[in-house]
Every structure is written in structure tokens, then in C-alpha cells.
C-alpha positions in Angstrom: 56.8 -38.9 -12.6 59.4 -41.7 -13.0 62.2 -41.7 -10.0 65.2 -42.9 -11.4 64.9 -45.6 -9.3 64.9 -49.8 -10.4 61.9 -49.9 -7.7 58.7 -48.6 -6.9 55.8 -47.5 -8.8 57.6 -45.1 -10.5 60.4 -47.4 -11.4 63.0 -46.7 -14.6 65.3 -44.0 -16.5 64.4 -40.8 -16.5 63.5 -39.2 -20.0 62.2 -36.5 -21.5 58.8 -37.5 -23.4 58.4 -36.0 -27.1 55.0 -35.4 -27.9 53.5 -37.5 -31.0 52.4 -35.7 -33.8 48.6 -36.4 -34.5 48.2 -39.1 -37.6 45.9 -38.4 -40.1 44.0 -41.7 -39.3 43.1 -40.3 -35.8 40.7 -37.6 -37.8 39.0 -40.3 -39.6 35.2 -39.4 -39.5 35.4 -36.0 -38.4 33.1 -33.4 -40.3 34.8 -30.8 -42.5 34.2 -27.4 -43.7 33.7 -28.2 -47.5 31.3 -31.9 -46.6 29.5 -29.6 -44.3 28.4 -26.8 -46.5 28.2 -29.4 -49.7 25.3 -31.4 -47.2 23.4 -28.1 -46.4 23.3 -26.7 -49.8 21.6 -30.3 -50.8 19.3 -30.2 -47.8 18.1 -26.9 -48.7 17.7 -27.7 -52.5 16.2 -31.2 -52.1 14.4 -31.3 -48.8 13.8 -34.0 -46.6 13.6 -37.9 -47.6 10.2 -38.9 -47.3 10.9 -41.4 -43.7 12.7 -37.7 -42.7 9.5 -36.1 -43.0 7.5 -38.8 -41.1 9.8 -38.3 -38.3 9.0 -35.0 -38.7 5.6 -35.4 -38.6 6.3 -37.5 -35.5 8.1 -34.7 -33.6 5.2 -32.3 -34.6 2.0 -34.8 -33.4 4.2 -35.3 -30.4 2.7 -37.5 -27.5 4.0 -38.8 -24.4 5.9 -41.7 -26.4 6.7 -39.8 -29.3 10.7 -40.1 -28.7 10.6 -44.1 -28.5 8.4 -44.4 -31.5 10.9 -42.2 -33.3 14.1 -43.9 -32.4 12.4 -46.9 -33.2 11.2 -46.4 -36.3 14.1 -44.8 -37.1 16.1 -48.0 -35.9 14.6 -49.9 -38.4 15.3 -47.4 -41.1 18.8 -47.1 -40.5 20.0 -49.8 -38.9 21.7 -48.9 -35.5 21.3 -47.2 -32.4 23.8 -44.7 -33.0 22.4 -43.4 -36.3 19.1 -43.9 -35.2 19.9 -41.5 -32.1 21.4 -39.0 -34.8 18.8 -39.0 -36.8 16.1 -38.3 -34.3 18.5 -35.4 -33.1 18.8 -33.9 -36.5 15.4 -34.2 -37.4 15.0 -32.4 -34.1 17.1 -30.0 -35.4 15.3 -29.0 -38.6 12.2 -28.8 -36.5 14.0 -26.0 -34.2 15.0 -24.4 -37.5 11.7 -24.2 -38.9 10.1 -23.2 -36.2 12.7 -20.2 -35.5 11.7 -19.1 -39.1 8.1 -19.1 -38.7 8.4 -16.7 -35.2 
């Protein structure tokens, strides 16, 4: 809260902040309705890529290391950390999904 004052930590004129409107830039990268649907409709019609299903395969085998070996083979795959994480998470994902199905 500024004083009104030349001084002190809260030092200058008092006025009454206007709220910036959101750019169009700061939405960059955000998922949206019609990319979502378009990428499910093509994971249902053509499946997994075969490194996909390795991870897969991965998940289902398990093992006490299982989630490094993932994340690093899917390092090398993709290329970063972040992705790699994402990956192993989706993959994850479609596991939970299948298995929901089968129950």
C-alpha cells in the first residue's frame, strides 16, 4: 500500500492500479479443446508408437527400478527431462485406462 509519502518503504503517489488485460502470448502452449480431442481421436485410431509400447511393457514387467529405466530410456528418445517425465506419466496413463477397461 503506497503512503503518499517521499519516504519509507512505501514511498510515492498514490494511484489507483488498472488491471492488465491478459495477452494472447501468455497462453502460449496451453492445451485446447479442438488439439485435445484431434490427439485422442488419433490415439485411439492409430495406437501407440512402437518405443510407447515398450514403455508400456516397462510399466507392466514392473520391478523395483522400473521408473528410472523408464525415464531413462525415455530421455534418450525424446530428448529432455521434461518430456521424458511426461511421457512416462502419460504412458502411465494409458496403463490406468486399460486396466479400468479390463475390470
Amino acid at each position: 500500500m503506497v503512503t503518499g509519502l517521499a519516504k519509507g518503504k512505501d514511498a510515492g503517489h498514490k494511484v489507483t492500479k488498472i488491471a492488465k488485460t491478459a495477452r494472447p502470448a501468455s497462453r502460449k502452449g496451453r492445451l485446447g479443446k479442438r488439439v485435445k480431442l484431434c490427439r485422442e481421436i488419433a490415439r485411439e485410431v492409430v495406437g501407440l508408437s512402437p518405443y510407447e509400447r515398450r514403455i508400456l511393457d516397462m510399466i507392466k514387467t514392473g520391478g523395483a527400478s522400473a521408473e528410472k529405466r523408464i525415464y531413462k530410456f525415455a530421455k534418450r528418445r525424446l530428448g529432455s527431462h521434461k518430456r521424458a517425465i511426461a511421457k512416462r506419466e502419460d504412458i502411465k496413463e494409458v496403463n490406468n485406462q486399460q486396466r479400468a477397461k479390463q475390470a
